[in-house]
C-alpha positions in Angstrom: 13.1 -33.5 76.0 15.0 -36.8 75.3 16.9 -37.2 72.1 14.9 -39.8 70.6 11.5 -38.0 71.0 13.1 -34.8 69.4 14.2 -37.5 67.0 10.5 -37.9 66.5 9.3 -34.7 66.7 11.6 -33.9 63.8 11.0 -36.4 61.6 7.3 -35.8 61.9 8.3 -31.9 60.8 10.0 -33.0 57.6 6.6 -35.5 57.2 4.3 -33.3 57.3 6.1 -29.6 56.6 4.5 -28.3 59.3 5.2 -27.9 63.0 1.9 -26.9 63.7 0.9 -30.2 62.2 3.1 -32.3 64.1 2.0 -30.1 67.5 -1.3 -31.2 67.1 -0.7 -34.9 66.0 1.8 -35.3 69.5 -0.9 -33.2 71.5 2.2 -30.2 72.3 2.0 -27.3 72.3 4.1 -25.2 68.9 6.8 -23.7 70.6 7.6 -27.2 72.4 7.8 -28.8 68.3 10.3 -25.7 67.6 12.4 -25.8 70.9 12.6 -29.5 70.3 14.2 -28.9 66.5 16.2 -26.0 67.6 17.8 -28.1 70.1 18.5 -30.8 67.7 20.6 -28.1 65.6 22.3 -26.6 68.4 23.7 -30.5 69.5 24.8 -30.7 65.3 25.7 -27.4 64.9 24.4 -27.6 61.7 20.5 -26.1 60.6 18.2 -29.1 59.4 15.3 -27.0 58.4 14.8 -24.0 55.8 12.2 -22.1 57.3 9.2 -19.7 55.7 5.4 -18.3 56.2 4.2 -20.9 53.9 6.6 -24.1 54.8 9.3 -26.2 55.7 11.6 -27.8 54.2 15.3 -30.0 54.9 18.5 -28.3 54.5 20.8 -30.9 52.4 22.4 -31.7 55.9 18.5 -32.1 57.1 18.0 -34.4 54.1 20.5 -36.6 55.0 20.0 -36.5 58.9 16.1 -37.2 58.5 17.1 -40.5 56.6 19.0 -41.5 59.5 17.0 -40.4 62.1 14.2 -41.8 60.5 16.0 -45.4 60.7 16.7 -45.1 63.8 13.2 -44.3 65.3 12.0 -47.5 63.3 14.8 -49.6 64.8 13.4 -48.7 68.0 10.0 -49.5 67.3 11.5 -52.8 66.0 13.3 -53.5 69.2 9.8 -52.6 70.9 7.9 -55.3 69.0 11.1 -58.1 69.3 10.6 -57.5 73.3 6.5 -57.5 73.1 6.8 -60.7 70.8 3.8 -60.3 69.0 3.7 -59.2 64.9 0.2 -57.9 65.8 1.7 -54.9 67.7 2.9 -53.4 63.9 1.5 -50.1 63.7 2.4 -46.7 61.9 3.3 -46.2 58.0 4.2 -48.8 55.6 5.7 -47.4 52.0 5.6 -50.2 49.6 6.3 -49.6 45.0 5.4 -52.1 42.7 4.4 -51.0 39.5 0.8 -50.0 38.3 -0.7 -53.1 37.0 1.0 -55.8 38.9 -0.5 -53.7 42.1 -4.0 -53.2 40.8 -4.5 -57.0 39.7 -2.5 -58.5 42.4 -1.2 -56.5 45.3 -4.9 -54.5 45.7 -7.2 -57.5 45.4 -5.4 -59.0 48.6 -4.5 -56.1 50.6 -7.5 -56.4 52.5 -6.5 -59.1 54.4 -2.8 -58.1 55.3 -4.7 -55.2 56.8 -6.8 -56.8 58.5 -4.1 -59.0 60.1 -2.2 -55.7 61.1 -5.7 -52.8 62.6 -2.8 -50.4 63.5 -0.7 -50.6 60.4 -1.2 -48.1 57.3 0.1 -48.5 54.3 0.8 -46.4 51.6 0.9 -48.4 48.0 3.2 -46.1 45.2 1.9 -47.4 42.1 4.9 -46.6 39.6 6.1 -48.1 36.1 9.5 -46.5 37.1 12.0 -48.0 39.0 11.6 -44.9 41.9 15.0 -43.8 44.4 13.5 -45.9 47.2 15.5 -43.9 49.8 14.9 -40.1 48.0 11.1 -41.4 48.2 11.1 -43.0 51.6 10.5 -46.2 50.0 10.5 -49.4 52.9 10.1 -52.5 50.4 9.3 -52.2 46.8 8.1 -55.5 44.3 10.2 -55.4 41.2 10.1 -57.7 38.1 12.9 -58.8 35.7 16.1 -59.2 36.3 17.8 -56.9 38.9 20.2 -54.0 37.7 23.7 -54.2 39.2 23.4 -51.8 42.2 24.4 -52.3 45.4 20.4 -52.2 46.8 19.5 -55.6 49.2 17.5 -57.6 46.8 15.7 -61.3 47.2 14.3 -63.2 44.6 10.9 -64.4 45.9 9.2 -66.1 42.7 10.0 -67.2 39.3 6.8 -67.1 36.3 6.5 -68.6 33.6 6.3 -66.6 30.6 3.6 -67.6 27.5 1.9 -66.6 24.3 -1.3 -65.7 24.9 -4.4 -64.5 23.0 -8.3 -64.6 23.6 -9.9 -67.3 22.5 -12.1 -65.0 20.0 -9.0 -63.6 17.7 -7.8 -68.1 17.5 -11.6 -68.3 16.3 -10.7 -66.0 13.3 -6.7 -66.0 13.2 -6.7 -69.7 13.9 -3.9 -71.5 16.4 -0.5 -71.4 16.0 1.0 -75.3 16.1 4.7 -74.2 16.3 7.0 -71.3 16.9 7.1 -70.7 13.1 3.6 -70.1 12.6 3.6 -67.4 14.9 5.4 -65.0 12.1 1.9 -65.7 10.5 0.2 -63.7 13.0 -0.1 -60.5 14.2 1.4 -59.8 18.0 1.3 -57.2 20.2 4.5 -56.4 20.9 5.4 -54.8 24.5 8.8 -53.5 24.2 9.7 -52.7 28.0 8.6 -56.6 28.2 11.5 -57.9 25.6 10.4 -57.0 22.9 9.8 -58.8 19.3 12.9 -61.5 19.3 12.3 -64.7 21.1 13.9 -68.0 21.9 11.6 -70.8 22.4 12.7 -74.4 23.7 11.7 -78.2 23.4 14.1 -80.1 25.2 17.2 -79.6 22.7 15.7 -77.7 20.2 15.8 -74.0 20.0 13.6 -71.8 17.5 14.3 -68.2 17.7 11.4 -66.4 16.4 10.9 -62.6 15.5 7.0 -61.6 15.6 5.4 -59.7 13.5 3.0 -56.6 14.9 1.8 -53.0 13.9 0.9 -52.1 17.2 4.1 -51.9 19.9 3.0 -50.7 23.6 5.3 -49.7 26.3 3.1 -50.1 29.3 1.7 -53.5 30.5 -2.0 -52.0 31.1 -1.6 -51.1 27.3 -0.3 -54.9 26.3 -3.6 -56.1 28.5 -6.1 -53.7 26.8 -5.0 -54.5 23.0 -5.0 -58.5 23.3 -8.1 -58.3 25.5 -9.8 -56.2 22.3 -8.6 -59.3 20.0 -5.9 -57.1 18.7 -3.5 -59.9 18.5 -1.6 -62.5 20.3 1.3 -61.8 22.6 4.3 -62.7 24.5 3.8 -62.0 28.2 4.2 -63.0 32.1 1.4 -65.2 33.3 0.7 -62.9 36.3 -0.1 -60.6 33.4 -3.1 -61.7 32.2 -4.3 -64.1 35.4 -7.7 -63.1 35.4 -8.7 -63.8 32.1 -6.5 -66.9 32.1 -8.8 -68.1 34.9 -11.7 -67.3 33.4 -11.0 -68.7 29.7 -11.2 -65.5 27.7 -7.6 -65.7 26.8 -5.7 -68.9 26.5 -1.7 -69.8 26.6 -1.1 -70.9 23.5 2.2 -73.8 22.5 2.7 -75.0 26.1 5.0 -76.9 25.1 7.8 -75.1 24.5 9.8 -73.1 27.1 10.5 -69.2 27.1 12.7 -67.0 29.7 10.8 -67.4 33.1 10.2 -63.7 34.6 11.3 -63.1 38.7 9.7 -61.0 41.1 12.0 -59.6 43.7 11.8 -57.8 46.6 13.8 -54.5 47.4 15.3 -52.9 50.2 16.7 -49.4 50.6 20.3 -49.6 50.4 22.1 -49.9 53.6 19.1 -50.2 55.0 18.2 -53.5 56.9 14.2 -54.8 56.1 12.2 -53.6 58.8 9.5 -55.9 60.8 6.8 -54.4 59.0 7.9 -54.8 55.5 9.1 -58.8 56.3 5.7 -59.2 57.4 4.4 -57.6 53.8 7.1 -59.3 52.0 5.5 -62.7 53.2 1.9 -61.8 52.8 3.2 -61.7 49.4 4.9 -64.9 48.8 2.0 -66.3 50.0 -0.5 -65.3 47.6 2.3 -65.4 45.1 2.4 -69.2 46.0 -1.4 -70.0 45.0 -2.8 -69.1 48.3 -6.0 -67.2 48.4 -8.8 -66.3 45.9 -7.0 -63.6 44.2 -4.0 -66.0 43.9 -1.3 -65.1 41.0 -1.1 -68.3 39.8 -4.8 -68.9 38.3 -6.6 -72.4 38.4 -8.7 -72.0 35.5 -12.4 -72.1 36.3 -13.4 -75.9 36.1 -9.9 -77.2 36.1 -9.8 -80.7 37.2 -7.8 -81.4 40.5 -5.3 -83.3 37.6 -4.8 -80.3 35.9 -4.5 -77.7 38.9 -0.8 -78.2 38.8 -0.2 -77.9 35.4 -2.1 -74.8 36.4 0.2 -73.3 38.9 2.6 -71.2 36.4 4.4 -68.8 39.4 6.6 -70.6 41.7 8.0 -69.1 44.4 11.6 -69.7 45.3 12.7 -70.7 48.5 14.8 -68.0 50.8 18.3 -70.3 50.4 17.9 -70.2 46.9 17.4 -66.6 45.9 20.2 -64.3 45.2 20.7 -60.4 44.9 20.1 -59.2 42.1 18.8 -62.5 40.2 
């Protein structure tokens, strides 16, 4: 058997557990899956796989050998699709992380379409507040917003939002509307702390009013922050993206547009060392597209009725152009 179908063959092992599994899958017989992983340890000299009656598992050396063996069998399949010239041919497993509520109201609501464009392509969305070890969970691109931690991951700024105070239009009915950044002490906010928190800066051109709101109720997830302003629980300072739905639909409206707060970026992620394969450039910009207002699950809502003259005061997520973006921004 040639190295890079034991390659293969052992990746699929470490997969799946199960070389059994992986004999069925490739249509072998079980004793050509074992041969082929025996072989493999014999040219290393090293044991890749701790075996047992219930399963199997890498060795630390087979941990760090699957990683690169796994790089290399997509960096053939690249080379196979770069020859072929067509981005139709992408086929096999696609690992993308972006966090829960970013992917349910954005990421989901468009998928269909990137599947679509790709029949032999599957992809498997982790949906995960934490920032997850994208090469400890086989992670190929992963959607991350904020500023960047230093690190030495491959990282590419692909869109800048604005950030706003929101609330529905039913609490203003009773709370009334703030008319400056001060008046917003007069109110109570929900405060999301993993989102910045209480202490803001707001901006008109020179001025600068630092404001600290006021709120009983601190949540630490965004699905929380969505639930207790969409209950009327308060106003609050959040991403556009955020709340996009009901933005479109007029159930909760920015409030003091004009003043500025600290835009929010979306970047995208790579494993480290590892360079972006075909598959996850092609997902990266199925992103930036809808990210950019295309589509009818678009991140940047037009609110329902908007007037063409108003559509672009609409469009509150920008994305940034490749020359412009840097790691880590």
């Amino acid at each position: 058997m040639d190295r890079l179908a034991a390659l293969e063959i052992f990746v699929r092992v470490v997969d799946t557990g199960s070389f059994s599994a992986v004999a069925r899958t490739q249509r072998i017989g079980q004793p050509a899956v074992s041969k082929a992983v025996v072989q493999l340890e014999e040219w290393l000299g090293v044991s890749l796989l701790m075996r047992s009656t219930r399963s199997v598992v890498p060795t630390e050396a087979g941990r760090i050998f699957y990683e690169r063996a796994k790089r290399t069998i997509e960096e053939a399949d690249e080379a196979v699709v770069a020859a072929r010239g067509s981005a139709s041919s992408l086929s096999g497993k696609l690992r993308v992380s972006t966090a829960i509520c970013f992917g349910r109201l954005h990421v989901i609501p468009n998928l269909s379409a990137f599947l679509a464009e790709h029949p032999d392509l599957d992809v498997e969305l982790v949906l995960d507040d934490r920032h997850v070890d994208l090469v400890e969970e086989g992670i190929d691109v992963a959607l991350r917003m904020g500023a960047m931690p230093d690190s030495n991951m491959t990282a590419r700024r692909i869109a800048e939002g604005r950030r706003m105070v929101v609330a529905t239009s039913a609490y203003l009915q009773r709370h009334g509307t703030p008319k400056s950044p001060g008046e917003l002490m007069n109110h109570q906010a929900v405060i999301y702390s993993r989102g910045g928190g209480e202490s803001w800066t707001f901006r008109k051109g020179t001025a600068e009013v630092p404001v600290v709101l006021q709120g009983r109720l601190k949540v630490t997830q965004a699905e929380g922050l969505r639930e207790a302003v969409n209950y009327d629980m308060g106003l609050a300072v959040a991403l556009e993206w955020l709340f996009s739905p009901e933005l479109r639909s007029g159930k909760v409206v920015p409030i003091l547009q004009d003043w500025a707060l600290p835009s929010g970026n979306l970047s995208v992620v790579y494993p480290t060392g590892r360079l972006a394969s075909t598959k996850a450039r092609a997902f990266v910009s199925f992103v930036e597209r809808f990210m950019g207002g295309g589509g009818p699950h678009s991140v940047s809502p037009q609110r329902e009725g908007a007037s063409a003259e108003n559509a672009g005061r609409q469009d509150w997520y920008s994305p940034v152009p490749e020359s412009s973006a840097s790691p880590g921004s």
